[in-house]
N, C-alpha and C positions, 0 to 999 in steps of 0.2 A: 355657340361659343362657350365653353368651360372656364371655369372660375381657375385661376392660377396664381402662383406664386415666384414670378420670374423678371428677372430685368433685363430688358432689352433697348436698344438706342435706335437700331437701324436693321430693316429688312435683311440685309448681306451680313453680318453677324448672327453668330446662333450663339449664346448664353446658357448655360448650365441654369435650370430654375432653381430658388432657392431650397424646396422638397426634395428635390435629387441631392442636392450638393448636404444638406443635414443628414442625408441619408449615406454618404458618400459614395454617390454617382457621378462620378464625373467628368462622364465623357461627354463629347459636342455631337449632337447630330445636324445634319443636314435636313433643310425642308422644302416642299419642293413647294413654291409661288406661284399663286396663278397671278396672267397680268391685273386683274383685278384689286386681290391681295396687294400684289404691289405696288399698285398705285394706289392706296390706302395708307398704305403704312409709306409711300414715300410721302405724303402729303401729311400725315400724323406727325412724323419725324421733322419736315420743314417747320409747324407748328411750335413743336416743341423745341424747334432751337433759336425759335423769333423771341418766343415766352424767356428763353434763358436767356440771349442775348439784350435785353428790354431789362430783363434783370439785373444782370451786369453792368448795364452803361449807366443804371439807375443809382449804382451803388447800394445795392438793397442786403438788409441781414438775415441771413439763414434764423436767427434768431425771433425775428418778430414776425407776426402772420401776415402774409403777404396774400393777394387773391391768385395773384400769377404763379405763386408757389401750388397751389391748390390745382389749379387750372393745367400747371404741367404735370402733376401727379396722375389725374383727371387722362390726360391726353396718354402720358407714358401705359396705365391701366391697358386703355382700349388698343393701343401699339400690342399689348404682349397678349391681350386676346384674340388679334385679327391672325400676328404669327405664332400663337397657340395654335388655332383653326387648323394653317397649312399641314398638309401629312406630313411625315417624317419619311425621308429617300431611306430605303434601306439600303445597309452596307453592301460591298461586294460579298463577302463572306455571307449575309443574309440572301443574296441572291441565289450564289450557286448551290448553296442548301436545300434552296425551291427547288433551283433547277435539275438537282439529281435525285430530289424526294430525299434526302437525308432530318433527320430529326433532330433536335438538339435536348440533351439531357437536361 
C-alpha cells in the first residue's frame, strides 16, 4: 500500500486526493473493491464514526488534544490506504481505445 495524500469517508465515494486537486486534477475515478477491501474499509469506516460520535456526545473541542481525535486520524490514514490499493476502473473512452488499439497523444 502507498503512502497518499487523500480524504476519504466511505468505500462508495471516490475523493479527488489532495496531490491531484493542488495539481488541478480533478476529476473522480472509479475503483474497483474486492470483497475483501470492502469489508475493511466498511469496518474502518464504522470505527471511525463510533470514535466521532463518542466525540460528539462528549462535547469534546476540536481545540484541545483528544486521544479519539488522533485515533480517528489514525483509522481515516489506513481507510485511504486500503481504497488507495483498489485499482482504478477505467473509463469507457479508456476502454474502447484498448479495444481498437488506438493511442492517446
Amino acid at each position: 500500500m502507498g503512502s497518499s495524500t487523500t480524504i476519504t469517508a466511505y468505500p462508495f465515494m471516490a475523493y479527488v486526493p489532495v496531490a491531484q486537486a493542488a495539481r488541478g486534477e480533478t476529476h473522480r475515478r472509479r475503483r474497483s473493491i474486492s470483497p475483501e477491501a470492502g469489508r475493511a474499509l466498511e469496518i474502518l469506516g464504522h470505527a471511525i464514526e463510533y470514535l466521532a460520535d463518542e466525540f460528539a456526545h462528549a462535547g469534546g473541542s476540536l481545540s484541545t488534544h483528544d486521544a479519539r481525535l488522533d485515533a480517528m486520524q489514525l483509522l481515516m490514514a489506513v481507510n485511504r490506504q486500503v481504497y488507495l490499493a483498489c485499482p482504478e476502473v477505467p473509463t469507457i473512452g479508456e476502454r474502447l481505445r484498448a479495444l481498437l488499439g488506438w493511442r492517446t497523444a
